[in-house]
N, CA, C and O atoms as a CHARMM CRD file, in Angstrom:
* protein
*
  332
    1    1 UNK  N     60.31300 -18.50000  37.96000 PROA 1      0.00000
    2    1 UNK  CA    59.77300 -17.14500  37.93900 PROA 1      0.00000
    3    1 UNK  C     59.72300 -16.60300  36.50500 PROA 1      0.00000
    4    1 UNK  O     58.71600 -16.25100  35.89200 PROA 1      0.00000
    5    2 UNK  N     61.12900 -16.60100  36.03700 PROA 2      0.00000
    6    2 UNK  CA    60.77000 -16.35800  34.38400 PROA 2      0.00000
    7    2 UNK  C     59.68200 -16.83300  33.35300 PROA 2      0.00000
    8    2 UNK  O     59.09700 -16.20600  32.47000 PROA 2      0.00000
    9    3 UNK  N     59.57600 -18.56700  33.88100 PROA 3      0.00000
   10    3 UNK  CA    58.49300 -19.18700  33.01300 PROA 3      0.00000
   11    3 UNK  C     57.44400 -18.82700  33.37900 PROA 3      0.00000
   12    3 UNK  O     56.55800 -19.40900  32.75300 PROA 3      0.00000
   13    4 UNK  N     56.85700 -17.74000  34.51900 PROA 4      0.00000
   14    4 UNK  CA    55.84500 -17.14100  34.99900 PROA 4      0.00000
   15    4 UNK  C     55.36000 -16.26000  34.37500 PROA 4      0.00000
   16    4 UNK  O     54.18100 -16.13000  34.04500 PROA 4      0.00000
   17    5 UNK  N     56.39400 -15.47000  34.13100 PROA 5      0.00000
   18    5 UNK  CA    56.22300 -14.38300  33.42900 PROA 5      0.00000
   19    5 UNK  C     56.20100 -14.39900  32.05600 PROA 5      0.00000
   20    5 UNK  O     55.55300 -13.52700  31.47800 PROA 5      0.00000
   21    6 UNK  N     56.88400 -15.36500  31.33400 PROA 6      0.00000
   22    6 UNK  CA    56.82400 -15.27300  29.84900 PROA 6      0.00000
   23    6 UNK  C     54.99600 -15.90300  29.70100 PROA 6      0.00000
   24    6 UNK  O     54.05700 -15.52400  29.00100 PROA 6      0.00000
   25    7 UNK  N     55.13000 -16.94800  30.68200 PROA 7      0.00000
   26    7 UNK  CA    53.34300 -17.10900  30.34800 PROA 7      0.00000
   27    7 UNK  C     52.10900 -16.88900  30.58800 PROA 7      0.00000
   28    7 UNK  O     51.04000 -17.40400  30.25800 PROA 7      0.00000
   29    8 UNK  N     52.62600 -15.56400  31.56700 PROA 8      0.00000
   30    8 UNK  CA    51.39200 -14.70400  31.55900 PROA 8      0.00000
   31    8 UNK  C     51.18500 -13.40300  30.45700 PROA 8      0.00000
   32    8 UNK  O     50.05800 -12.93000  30.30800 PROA 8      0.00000
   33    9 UNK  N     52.54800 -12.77700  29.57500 PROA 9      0.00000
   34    9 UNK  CA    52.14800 -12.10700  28.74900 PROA 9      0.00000
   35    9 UNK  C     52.25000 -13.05500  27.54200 PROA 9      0.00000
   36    9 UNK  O     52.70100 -12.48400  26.54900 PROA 9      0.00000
   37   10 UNK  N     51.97000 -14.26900  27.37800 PROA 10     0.00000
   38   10 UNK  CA    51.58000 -15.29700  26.25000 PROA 10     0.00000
   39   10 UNK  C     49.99800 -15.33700  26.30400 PROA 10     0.00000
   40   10 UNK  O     49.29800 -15.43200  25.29500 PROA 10     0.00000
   41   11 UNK  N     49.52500 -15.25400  27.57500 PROA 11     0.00000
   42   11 UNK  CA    48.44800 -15.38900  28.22000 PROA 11     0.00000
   43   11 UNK  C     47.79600 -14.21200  27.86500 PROA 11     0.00000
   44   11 UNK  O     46.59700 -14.39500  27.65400 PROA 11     0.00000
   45   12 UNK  N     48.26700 -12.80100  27.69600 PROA 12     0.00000
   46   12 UNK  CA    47.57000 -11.89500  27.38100 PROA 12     0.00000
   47   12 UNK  C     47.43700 -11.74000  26.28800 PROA 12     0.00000
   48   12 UNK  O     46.36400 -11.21200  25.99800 PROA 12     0.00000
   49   13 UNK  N     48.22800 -12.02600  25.29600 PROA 13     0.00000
   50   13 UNK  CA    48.41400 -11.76900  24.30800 PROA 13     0.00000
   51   13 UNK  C     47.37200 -12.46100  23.43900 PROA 13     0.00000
   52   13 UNK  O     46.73200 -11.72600  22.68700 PROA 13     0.00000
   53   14 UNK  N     47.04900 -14.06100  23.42700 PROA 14     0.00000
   54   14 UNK  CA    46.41600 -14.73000  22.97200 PROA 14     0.00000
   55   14 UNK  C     44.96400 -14.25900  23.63600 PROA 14     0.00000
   56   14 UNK  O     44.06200 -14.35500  22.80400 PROA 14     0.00000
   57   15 UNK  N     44.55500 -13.80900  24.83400 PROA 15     0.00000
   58   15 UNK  CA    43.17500 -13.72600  25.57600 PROA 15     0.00000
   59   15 UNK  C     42.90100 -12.21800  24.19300 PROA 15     0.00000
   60   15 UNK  O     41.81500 -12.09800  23.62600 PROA 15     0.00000
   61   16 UNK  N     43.83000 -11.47600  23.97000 PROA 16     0.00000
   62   16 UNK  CA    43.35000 -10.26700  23.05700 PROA 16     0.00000
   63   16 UNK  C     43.25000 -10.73400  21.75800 PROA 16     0.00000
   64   16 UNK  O     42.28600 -10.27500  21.14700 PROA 16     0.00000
   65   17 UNK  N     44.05300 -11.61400  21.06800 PROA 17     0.00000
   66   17 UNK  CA    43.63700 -12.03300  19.76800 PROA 17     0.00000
   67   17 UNK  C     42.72500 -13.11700  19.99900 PROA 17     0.00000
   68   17 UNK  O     42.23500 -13.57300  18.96600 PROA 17     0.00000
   69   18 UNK  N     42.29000 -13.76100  21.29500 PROA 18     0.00000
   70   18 UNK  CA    40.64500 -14.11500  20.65300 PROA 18     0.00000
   71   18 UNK  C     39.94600 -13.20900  20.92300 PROA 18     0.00000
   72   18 UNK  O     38.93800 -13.50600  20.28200 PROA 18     0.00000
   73   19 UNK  N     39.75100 -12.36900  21.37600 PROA 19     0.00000
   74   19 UNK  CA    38.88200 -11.20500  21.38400 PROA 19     0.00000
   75   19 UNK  C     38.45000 -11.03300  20.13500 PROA 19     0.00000
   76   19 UNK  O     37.40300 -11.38900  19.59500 PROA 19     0.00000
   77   20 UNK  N     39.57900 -10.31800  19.65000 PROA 20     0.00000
   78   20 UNK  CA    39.58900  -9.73300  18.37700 PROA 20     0.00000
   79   20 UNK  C     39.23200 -10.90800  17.58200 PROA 20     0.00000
   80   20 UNK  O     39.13900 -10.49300  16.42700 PROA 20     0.00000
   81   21 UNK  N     38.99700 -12.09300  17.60700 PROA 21     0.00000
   82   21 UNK  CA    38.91700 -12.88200  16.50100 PROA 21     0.00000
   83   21 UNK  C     37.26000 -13.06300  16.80500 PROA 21     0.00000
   84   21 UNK  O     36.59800 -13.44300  15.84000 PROA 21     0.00000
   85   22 UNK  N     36.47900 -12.79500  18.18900 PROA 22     0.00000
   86   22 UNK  CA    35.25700 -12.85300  18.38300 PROA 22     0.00000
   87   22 UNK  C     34.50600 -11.29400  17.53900 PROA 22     0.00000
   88   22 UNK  O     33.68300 -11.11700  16.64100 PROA 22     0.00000
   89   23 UNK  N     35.22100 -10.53200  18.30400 PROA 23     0.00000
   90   23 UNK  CA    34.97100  -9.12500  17.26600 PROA 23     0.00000
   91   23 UNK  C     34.65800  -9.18300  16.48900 PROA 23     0.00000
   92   23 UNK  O     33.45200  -9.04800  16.28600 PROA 23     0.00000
   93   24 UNK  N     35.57800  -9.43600  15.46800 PROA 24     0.00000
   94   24 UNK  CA    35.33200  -9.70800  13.69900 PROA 24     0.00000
   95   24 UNK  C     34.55200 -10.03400  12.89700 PROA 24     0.00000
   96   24 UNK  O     33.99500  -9.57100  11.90200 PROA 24     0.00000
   97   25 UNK  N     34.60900 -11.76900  14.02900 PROA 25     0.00000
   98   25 UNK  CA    32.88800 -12.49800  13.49600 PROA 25     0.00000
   99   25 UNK  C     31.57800 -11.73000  13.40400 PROA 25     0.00000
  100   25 UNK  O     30.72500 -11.73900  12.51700 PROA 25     0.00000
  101   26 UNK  N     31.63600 -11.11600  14.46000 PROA 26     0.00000
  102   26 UNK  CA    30.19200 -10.44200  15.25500 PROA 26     0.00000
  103   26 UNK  C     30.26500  -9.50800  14.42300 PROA 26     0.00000
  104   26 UNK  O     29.21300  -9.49300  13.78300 PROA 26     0.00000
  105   27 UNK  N     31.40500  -8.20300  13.87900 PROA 27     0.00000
  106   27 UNK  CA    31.31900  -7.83100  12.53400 PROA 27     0.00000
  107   27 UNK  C     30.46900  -8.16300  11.19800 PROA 27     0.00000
  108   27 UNK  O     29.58500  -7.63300  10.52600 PROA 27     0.00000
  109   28 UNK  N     31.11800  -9.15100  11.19800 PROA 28     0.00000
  110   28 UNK  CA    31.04300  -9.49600   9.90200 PROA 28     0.00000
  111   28 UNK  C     29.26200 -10.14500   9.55100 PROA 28     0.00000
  112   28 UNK  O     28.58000 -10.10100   8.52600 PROA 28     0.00000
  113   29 UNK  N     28.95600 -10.79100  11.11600 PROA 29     0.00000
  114   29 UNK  CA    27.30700 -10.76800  10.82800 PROA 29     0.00000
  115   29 UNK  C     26.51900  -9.94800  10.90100 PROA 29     0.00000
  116   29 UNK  O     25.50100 -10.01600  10.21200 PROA 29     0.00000
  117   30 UNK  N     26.74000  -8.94200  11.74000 PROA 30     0.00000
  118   30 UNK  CA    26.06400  -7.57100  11.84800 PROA 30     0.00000
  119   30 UNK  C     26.34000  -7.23900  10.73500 PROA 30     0.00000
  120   30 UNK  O     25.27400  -7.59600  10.23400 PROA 30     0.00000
  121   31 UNK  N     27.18900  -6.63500   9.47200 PROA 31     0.00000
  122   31 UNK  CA    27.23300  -6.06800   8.33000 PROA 31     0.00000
  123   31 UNK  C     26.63500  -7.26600   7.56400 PROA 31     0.00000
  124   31 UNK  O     25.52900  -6.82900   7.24900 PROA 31     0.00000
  125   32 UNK  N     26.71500  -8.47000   7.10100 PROA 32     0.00000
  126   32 UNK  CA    25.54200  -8.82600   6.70900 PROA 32     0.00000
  127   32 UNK  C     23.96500  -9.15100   6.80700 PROA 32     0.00000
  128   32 UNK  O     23.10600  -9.35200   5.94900 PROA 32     0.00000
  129   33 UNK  N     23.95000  -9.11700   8.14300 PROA 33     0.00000
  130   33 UNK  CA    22.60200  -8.85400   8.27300 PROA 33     0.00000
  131   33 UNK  C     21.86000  -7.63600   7.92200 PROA 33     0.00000
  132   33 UNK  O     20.63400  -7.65200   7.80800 PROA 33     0.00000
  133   34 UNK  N     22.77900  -6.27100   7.69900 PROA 34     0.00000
  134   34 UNK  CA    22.21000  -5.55100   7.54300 PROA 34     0.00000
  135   34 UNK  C     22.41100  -5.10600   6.22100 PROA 34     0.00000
  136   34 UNK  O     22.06500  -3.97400   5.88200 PROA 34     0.00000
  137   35 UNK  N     23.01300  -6.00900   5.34300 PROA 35     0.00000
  138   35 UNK  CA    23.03600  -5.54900   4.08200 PROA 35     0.00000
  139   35 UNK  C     24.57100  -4.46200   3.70200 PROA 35     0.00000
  140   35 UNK  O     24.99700  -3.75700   2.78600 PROA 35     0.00000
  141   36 UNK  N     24.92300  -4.86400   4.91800 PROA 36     0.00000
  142   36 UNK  CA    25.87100  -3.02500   4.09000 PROA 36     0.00000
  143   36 UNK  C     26.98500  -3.91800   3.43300 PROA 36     0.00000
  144   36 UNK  O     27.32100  -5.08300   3.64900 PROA 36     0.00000
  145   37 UNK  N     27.51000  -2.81900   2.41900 PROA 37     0.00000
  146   37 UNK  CA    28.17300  -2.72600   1.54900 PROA 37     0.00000
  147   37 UNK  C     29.68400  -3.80300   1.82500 PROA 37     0.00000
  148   37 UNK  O     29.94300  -4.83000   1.19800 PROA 37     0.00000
  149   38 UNK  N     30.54500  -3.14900   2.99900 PROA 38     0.00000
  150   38 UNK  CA    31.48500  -3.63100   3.79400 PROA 38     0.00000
  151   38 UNK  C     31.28300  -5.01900   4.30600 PROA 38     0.00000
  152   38 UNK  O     32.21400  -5.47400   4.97100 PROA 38     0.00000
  153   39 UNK  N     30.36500  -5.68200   4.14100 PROA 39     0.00000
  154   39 UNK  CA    30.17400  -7.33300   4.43800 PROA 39     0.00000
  155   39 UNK  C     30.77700  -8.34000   4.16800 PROA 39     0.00000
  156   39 UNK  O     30.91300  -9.38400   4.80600 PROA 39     0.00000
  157   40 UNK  N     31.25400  -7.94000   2.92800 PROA 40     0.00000
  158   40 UNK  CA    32.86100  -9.05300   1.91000 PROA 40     0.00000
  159   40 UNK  C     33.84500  -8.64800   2.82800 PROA 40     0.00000
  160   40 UNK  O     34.36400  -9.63000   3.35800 PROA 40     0.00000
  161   41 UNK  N     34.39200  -7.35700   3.29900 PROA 41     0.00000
  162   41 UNK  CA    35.52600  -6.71000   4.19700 PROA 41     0.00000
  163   41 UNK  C     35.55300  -7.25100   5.02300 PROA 41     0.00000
  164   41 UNK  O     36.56500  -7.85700   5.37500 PROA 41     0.00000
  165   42 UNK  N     34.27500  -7.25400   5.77100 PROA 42     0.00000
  166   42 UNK  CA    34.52100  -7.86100   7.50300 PROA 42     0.00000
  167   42 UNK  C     34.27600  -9.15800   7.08100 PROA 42     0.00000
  168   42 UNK  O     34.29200  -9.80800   8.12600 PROA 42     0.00000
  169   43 UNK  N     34.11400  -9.71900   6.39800 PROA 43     0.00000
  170   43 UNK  CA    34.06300 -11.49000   6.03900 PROA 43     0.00000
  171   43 UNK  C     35.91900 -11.33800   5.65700 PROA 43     0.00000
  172   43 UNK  O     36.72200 -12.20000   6.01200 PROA 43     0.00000
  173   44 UNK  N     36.08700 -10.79200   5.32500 PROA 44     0.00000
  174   44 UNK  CA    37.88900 -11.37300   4.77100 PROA 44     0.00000
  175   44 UNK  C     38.50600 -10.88200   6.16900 PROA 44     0.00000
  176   44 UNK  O     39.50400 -11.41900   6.65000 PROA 44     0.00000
  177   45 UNK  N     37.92800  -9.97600   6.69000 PROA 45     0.00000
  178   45 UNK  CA    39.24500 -10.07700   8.18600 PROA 45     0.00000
  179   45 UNK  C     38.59800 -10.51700   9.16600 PROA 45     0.00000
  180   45 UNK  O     39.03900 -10.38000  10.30700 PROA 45     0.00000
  181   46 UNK  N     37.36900 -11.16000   8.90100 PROA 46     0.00000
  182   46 UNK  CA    37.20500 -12.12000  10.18900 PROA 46     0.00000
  183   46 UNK  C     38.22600 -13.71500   9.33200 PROA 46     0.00000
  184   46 UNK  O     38.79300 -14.65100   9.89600 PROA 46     0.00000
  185   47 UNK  N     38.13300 -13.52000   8.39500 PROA 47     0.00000
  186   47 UNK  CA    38.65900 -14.70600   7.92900 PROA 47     0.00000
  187   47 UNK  C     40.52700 -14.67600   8.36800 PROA 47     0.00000
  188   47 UNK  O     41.05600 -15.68500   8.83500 PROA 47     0.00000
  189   48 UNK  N     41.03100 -13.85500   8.21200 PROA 48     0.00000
  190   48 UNK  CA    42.58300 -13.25600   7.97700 PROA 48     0.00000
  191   48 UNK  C     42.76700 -13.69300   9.40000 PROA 48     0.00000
  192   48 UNK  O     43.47300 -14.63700   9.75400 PROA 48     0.00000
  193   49 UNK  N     41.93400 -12.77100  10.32100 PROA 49     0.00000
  194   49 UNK  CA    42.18500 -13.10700  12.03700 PROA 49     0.00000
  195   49 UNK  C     41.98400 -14.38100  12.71000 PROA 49     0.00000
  196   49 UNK  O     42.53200 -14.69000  13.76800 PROA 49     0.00000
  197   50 UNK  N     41.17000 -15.10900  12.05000 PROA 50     0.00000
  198   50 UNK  CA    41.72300 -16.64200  12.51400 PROA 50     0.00000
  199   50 UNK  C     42.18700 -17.50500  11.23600 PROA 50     0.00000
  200   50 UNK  O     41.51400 -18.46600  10.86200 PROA 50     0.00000
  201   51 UNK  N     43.18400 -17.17400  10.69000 PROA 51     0.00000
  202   51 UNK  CA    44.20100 -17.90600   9.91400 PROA 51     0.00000
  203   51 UNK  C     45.37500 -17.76000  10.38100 PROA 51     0.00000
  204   51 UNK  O     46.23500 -18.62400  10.54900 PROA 51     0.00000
  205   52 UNK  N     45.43800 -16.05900  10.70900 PROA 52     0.00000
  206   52 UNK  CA    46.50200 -15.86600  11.75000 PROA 52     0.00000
  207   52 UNK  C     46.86400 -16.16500  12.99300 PROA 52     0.00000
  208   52 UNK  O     48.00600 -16.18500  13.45200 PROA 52     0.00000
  209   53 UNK  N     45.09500 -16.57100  13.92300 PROA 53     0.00000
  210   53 UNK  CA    45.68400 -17.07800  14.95100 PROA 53     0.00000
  211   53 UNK  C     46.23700 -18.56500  15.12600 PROA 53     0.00000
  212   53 UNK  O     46.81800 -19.05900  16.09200 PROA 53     0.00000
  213   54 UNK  N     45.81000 -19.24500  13.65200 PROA 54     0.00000
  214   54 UNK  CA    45.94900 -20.62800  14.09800 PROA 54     0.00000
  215   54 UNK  C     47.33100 -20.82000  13.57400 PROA 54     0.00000
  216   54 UNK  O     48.16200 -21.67400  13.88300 PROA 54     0.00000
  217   55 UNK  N     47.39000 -19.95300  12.80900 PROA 55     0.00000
  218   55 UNK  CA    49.26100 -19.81700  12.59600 PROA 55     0.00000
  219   55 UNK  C     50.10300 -19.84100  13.58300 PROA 55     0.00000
  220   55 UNK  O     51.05800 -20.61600  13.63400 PROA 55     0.00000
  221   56 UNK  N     49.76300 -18.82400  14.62400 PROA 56     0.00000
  222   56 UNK  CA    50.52300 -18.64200  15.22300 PROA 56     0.00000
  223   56 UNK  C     50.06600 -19.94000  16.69400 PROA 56     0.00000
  224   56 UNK  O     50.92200 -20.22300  17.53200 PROA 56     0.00000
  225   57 UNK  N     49.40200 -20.22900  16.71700 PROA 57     0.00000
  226   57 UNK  CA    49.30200 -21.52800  18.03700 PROA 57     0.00000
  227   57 UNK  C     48.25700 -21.10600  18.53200 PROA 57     0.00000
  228   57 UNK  O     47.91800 -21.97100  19.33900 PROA 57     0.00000
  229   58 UNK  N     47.19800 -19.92100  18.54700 PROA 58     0.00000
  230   58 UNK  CA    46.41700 -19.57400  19.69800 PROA 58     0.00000
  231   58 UNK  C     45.41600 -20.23600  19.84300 PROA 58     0.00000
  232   58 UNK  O     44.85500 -20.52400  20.90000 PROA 58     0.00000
  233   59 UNK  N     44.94900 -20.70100  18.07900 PROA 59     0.00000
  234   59 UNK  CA    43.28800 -21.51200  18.58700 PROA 59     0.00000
  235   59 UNK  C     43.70600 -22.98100  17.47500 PROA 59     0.00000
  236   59 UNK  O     44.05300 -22.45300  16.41900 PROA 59     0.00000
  237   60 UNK  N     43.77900 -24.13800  17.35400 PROA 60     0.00000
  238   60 UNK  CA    44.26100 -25.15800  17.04400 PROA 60     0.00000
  239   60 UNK  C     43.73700 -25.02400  15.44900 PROA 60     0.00000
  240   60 UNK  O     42.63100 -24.48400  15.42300 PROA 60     0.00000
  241   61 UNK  N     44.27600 -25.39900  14.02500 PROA 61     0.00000
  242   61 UNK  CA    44.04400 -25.45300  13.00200 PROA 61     0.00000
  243   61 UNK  C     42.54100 -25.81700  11.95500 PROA 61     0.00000
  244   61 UNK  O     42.02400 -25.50700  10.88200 PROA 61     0.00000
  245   62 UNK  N     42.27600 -26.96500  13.54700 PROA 62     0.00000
  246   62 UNK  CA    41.02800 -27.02900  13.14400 PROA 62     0.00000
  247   62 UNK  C     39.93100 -26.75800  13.54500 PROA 62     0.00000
  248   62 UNK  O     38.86500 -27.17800  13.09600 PROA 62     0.00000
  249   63 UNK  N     40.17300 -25.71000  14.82000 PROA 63     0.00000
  250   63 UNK  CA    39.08900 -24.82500  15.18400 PROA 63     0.00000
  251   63 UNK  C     39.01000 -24.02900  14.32900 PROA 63     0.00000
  252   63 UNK  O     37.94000 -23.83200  13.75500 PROA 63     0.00000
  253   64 UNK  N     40.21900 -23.31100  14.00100 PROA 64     0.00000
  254   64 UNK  CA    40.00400 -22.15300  12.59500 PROA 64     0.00000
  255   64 UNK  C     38.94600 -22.44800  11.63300 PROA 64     0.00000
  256   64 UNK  O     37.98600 -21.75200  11.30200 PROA 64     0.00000
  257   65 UNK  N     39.31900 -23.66200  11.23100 PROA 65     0.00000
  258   65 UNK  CA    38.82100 -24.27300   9.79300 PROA 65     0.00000
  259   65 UNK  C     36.72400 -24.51700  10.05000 PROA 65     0.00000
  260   65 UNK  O     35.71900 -24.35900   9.35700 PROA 65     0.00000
  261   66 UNK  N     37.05900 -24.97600  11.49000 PROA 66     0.00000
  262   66 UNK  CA    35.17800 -24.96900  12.05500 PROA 66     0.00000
  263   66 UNK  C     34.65000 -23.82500  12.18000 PROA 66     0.00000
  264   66 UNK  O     33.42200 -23.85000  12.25900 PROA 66     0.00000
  265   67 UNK  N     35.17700 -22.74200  12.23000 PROA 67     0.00000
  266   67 UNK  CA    34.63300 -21.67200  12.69800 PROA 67     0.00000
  267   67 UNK  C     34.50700 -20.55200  11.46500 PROA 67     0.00000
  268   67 UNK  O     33.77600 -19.56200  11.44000 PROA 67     0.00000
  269   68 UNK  N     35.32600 -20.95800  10.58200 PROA 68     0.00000
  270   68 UNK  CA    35.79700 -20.76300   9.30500 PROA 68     0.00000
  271   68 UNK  C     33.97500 -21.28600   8.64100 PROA 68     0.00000
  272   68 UNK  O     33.02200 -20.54800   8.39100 PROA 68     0.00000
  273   69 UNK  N     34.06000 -22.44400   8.55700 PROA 69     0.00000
  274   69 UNK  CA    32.71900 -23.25500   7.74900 PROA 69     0.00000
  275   69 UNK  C     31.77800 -22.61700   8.86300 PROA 69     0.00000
  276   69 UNK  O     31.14400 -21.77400   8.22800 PROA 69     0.00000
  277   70 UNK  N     31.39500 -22.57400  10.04100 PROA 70     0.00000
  278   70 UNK  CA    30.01600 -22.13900  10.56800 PROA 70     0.00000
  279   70 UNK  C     29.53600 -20.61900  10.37300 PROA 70     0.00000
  280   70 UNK  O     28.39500 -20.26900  10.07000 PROA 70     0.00000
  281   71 UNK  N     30.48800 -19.90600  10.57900 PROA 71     0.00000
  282   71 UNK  CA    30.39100 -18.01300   9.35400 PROA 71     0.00000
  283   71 UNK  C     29.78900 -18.40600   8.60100 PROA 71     0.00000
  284   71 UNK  O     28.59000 -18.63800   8.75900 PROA 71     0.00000
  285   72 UNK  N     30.70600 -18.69600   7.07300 PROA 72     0.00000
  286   72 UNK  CA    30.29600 -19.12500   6.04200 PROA 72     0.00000
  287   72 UNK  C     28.73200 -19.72800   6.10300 PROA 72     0.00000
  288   72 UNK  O     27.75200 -19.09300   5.71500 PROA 72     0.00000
  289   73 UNK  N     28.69600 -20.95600   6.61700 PROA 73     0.00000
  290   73 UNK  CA    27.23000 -21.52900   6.26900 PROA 73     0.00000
  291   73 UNK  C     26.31600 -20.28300   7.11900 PROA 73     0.00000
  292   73 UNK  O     25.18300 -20.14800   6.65900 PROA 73     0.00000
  293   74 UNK  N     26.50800 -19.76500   7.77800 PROA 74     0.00000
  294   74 UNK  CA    25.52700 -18.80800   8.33600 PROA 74     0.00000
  295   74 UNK  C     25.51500 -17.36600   7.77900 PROA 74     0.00000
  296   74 UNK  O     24.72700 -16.45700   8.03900 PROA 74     0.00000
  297   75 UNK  N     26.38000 -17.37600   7.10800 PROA 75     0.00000
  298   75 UNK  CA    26.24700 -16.30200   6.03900 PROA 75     0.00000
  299   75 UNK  C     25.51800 -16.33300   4.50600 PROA 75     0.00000
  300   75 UNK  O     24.76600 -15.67700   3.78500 PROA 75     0.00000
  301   76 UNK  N     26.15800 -17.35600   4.54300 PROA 76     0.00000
  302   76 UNK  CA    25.39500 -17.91300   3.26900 PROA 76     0.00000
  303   76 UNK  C     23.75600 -18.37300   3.88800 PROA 76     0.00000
  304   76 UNK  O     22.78200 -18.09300   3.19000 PROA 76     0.00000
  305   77 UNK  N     23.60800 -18.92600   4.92800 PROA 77     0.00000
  306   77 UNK  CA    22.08200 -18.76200   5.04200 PROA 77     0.00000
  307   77 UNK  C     21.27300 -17.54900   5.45800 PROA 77     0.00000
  308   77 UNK  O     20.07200 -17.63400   5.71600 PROA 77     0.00000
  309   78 UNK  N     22.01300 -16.32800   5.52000 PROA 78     0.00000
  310   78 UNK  CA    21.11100 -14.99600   5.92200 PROA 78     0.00000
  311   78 UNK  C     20.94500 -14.43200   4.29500 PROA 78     0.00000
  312   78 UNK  O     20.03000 -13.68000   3.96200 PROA 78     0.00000
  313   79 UNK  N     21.98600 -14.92900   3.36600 PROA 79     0.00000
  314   79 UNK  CA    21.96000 -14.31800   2.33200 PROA 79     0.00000
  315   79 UNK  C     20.80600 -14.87200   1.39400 PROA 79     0.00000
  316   79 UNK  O     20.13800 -14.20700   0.60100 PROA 79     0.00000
  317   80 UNK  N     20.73200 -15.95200   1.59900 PROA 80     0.00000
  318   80 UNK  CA    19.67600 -16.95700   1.07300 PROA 80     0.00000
  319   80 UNK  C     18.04400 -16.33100   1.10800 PROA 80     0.00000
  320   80 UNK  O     17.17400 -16.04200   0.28600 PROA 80     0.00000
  321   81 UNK  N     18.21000 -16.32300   2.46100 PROA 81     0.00000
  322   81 UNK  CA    16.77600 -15.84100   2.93700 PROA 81     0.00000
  323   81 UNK  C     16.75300 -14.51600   2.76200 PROA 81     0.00000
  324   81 UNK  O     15.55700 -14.30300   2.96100 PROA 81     0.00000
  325   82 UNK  N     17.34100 -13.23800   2.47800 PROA 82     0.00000
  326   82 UNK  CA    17.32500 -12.12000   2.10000 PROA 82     0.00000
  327   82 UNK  C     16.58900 -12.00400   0.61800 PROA 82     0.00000
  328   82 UNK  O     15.56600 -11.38400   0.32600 PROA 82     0.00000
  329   83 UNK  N     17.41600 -12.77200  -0.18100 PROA 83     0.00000
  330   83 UNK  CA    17.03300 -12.90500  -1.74100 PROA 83     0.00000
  331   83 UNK  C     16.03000 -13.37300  -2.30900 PROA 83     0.00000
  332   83 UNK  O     15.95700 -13.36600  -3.53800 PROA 83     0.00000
């Protein structure tokens, strides 16, 4: 019963920090797509929020690191084509 319970609020806990780690992303392309200013910002805490989660166990080290490079290259290709 205990191990029930410790892993269903493990379970919540991690279902909200990927949220928040989907959030961020979606941030961070919406402010560059649209040019605004805050686009480096939401690029460093979409970055921060999955360094932290893979710190802590929620999404494996090298999902971070893939998801990490597919931003990036898709940022860097909206910026491309802007210029």
């Amino acid at each position: 019963m205990k191990r029930n319970l410790q892993n269903e609020r493990r379970r919540l806990r991690n279902k909200a920090a990927r949220s928040e780690i989907k959030t961020r992303i979606k941030h961070s392309i919406a402010a560059a797509e649209a040019g605004a200013d805050d686009g480096a910002e939401a690029l460093r805490l979409a970055v921060k929020k999955l360094d932290k989660a893979a710190a802590k166990g929620i999404i494996h080290k090298n999902q971070a690191a893939n998801r990490k490079s597919s931003l990036m290259r898709r940022l860097a290709k909206l910026s491309s084509t802007e210029g």
